[in-house]
C-alpha positions, 0 to 999 in steps of 0.5 A: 145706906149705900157706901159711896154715892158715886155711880161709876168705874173709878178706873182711869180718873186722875189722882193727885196727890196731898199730904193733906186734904181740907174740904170746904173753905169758909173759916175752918177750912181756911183757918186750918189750912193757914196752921198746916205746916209749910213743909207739907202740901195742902189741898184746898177745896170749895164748891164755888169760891172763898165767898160762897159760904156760911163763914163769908155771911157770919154778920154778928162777930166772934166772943172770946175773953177780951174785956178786962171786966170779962172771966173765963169762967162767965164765958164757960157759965154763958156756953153751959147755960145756952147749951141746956146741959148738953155741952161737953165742959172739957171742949168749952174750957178749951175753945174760951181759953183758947179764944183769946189766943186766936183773936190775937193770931187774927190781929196779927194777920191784919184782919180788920177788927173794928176799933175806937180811937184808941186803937182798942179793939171794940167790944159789943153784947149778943144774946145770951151772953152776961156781958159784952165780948163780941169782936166785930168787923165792919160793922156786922160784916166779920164773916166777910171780912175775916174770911176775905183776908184768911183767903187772901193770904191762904192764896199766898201760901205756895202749899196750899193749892185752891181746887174752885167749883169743885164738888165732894161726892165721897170719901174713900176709905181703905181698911177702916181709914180715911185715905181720899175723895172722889171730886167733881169740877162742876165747870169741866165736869171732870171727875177725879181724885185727891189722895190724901192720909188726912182729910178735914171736912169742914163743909158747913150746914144743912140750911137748904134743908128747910124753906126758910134758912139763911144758909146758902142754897148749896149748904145740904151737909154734903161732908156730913153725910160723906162722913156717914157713909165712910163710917163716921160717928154722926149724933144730934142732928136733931139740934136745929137752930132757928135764928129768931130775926131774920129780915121778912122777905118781899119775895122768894129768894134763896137765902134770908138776910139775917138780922143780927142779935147784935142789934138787940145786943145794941138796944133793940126791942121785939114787938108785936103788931101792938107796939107791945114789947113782949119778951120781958117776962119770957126769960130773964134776959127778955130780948138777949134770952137764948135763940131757941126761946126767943124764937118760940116766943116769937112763933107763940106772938104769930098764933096769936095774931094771926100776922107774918111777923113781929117788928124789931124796934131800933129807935133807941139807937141813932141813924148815925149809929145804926148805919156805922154799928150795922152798915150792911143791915141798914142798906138791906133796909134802905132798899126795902124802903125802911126808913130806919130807925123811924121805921121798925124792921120786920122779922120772923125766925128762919133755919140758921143753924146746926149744933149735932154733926160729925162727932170729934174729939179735943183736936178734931180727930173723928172716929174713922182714922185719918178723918177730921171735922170742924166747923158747923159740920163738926159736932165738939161738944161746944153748942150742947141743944143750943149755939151761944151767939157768936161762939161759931166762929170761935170754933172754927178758930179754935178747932179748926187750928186745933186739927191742923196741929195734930197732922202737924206732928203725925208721921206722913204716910206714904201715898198709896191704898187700894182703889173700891171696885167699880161703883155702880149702883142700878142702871136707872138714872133719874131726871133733872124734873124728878130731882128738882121737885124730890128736893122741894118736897123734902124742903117742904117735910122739914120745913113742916115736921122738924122746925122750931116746935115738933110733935111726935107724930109728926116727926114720925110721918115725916120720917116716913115720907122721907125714908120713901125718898132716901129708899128710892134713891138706894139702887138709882144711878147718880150721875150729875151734881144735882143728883148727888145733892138730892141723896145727901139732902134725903140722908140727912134729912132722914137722920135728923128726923131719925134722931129727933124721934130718939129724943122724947124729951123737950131740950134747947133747940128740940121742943116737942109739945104734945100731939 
């Protein structure tokens, strides 16, 4: 593994200086840079802008404790439950206790929760959960929404200063700690650099990983790998979570557009090509079950019927309801033509998820000092083999504030560390046709060997295809955006696969059935 990626002198770059550094700026990101005292100067950086991220697309909601009939300790059963005995159950007790506390907080910045005519705050049921405890804006838009109105006010905040289009390529660290990053502003194409004694990464997913996701084009787990080669415990990456209803798309597109569990948790019924309704019997929560086991159920009803897809039957609902409840849903399939609720909804799984990541304690310290980790990137200990629906958001609430909190009561260092020598790593460049067919191979490894349902041979013949790719790319001189992503899809994919071999036995999300 190379230490940094960067392929050139670091002599002469800019520098600016932070107290603190977040990099990414979906909830997390945000939510942490909000909680970041005032007396200190706050560096907030994203790829594109505040809209481009898994936060902005989160349609279902957030569960914490809201309900008067709801207990902390269902929460914490339900998390425990999805997460197949992988959860760390000190991090869960934090992250529902702490849940209500935070939406209060969200409430108090204004964002717009659905609400009924008293005022009360409107509560639905996801899968997996025992009971309703999913706040939810516009509808199925909460990621939007929450996160348009955080960006609103974090653009306020003299503090915090916003660097858009502007890339991550490497962590720099000094004596074992955290000390900067080396950026790019992919409109200017300056590189430079912000020096900071505290850095947040909280860079979302891996989704562009696989064919079929519903992340972002760009979600390759840039801070993931970062964090890597700085030093950073990574583990379970081989956690992959497969969201089962994503809308069948009538062409290639970059992203599918996720049909939220909330529209099962509202009535709706899977169905095969039959019209049979075929989760009852799989789980005792038929079509509310977990993810990963609706998702298998799904793939078992396409071996067996040879289709593309099943159906998602909404006739219990209204129209009114429907498009009210999920008004962004029913436009997407009003311009599919599908006329609902009379129609069904066509869906099958896509890559949506991932519960391994950069490892972190209770306040979202990593084992590298000065490095911190939240949101999708961040492995809490909270989703364990699989993510209850809808604690995502929670978590970056709860950890993402958790994290701002401790740099708030640590001593602020002076700005100062020892730049590393020159980077440069072998002399040949590689080309833009190379670079975009390497990333449609490993899409096409992953989407192969490390999906839903694995064997042991074929995680170890995609291991090996991808190490070819992450070996070849060890003595290359990086150069553009595009070639930086490529290394960090290749580290990636090769550690998920890596740690999938690792585990031999079926749990949550990794299913391994024999060759």
């Amino acid at each position: 593994m190379r230490r940094y990626i960067y392929s050139d002198s670091l002599d002469g770059l800019e520098i600016y200086n932070y107290d603190v550094l977040v990099i990414g700026s979906g909830l997390a990101g945000i939510y942490a840079a909000l909680h970041i005292s005032a007396d200190k100067s706050c560096a907030l950086v994203t790829k594109v802008n505040i809209e481009s991220s898994n936060s902005w697309l989160a349609q279902g909601g957030i569960a914490a404790v809201i309900d008067p009939s709801d207990n902390f300790s269902s929460h914490v059963e339900d998390t425990l439950k999805a997460g197949a005995g992988m959860c760390d159950p000190e991090a869960v007790e934090v992250l529902v206790k702490e849940g209500p506390d935070n939406i209060r907080e969200l409430v108090e910045m204004n964002v717009p929760f659905d609400t009924n005519i008293e005022g009360e705050l409107m509560i639905t049921r996801e899968g997996g959960h025992s009971c309703r405890r999913i706040v939810h804006c516009g509808g199925d838009a909460t990621g939007r929404e929450t996160t348009k109105k955080l960006g609103e006010i974090a653009l306020t905040r003299k503090n915090i200063t916003p660097f858009f289009t502007t890339y991550m390529i490497d962590i720099i660290t000094d004596n074992g700690k955290a000390v900067g990053g080396i950026f790019r502003n992919t409109e200017t194409d300056k590189t430079f650099i912000i020096r900071s004694s505290n850095i947040i990464i909280s860079t979302g997913g891996i989704g562009a990983l696989y064919n079929h996701t519903t992340n972002p084009r760009d979600a390759i787990g840039d801070g993931i790998a970062a964090a890597m080669r700085a030093g950073a415990e990574v583990l379970n990456m081989e956690m992959v979570q497969f969201h089962p209803t994503t809308l069948l798309p009538h062409s290639n597109s970059d992203r599918l557009f996720l049909i939220s569990e909330a529209v099962r948790g509202e009535g709706g019924i899977l169905k095969n090509h039959e019209r049979k309704a075929f989760m009852k019997g799989k789980h005792e929560l038929a079509d509310l079950a977990p993810r990963d086991i609706v998702t298998r159920a799904i793939l078992e009803e396409l071996k067996r019927s040879g289709k593309t897809h099943v159906f998602l039957d909404v006739s219990s609902m209204t129209k009114e309801f429907f498009s009210h409840r999920f008004p962004t849903i029913y436009n997407e399939c009003t311009d599919f033509g599908i006329n609902i609720p009379e129609d069904m909804i066509p869906v099958r799984p896509a890559q949506h998820y991932l519960m391994g990541g950069v490892r972190t304690n209770l306040w979202g310290m990593t084992n590298v000092e000065g490095l911190y980790a939240c949101g999708e990137c961040a492995w809490t200990g909270i989703h364990g083999a699989n993510r209850l629906a809808s604690n995502s958001m929670l978590e970056c609430l709860v950890f993402g504030r958790r994290a701002a909190q401790h740099i708030n009561e640590k001593p602020m260092p002076e700005h100062s560390f020892k730049l590393p020598d020159t980077l440069v790593s072998g002399d040949e460049a590689i080309s833009d046709k190379y670079v975009n067919g390497t990333k449609g191979k490993i899409r096409d490894i992953m989407t192969e060997f490390a999906g839903p349902v694995r064997t042991e041979k074929g995680l170890a013949e995609g291991a090996g295809k991808i190490y070819r790719i992450y070996n070849g790319l060890q003595d290359k001189k990086l150069v553009k955006k595009q070639d930086f992503e490529l290394y960090n899809m290749a580290e990636n994919a090769y550690k998920i696969l890596r740690d999938a071999l690792a585990r031999k036995e079926s749990i949550g999300a990794h299913y391994i059935v024999n060759d």
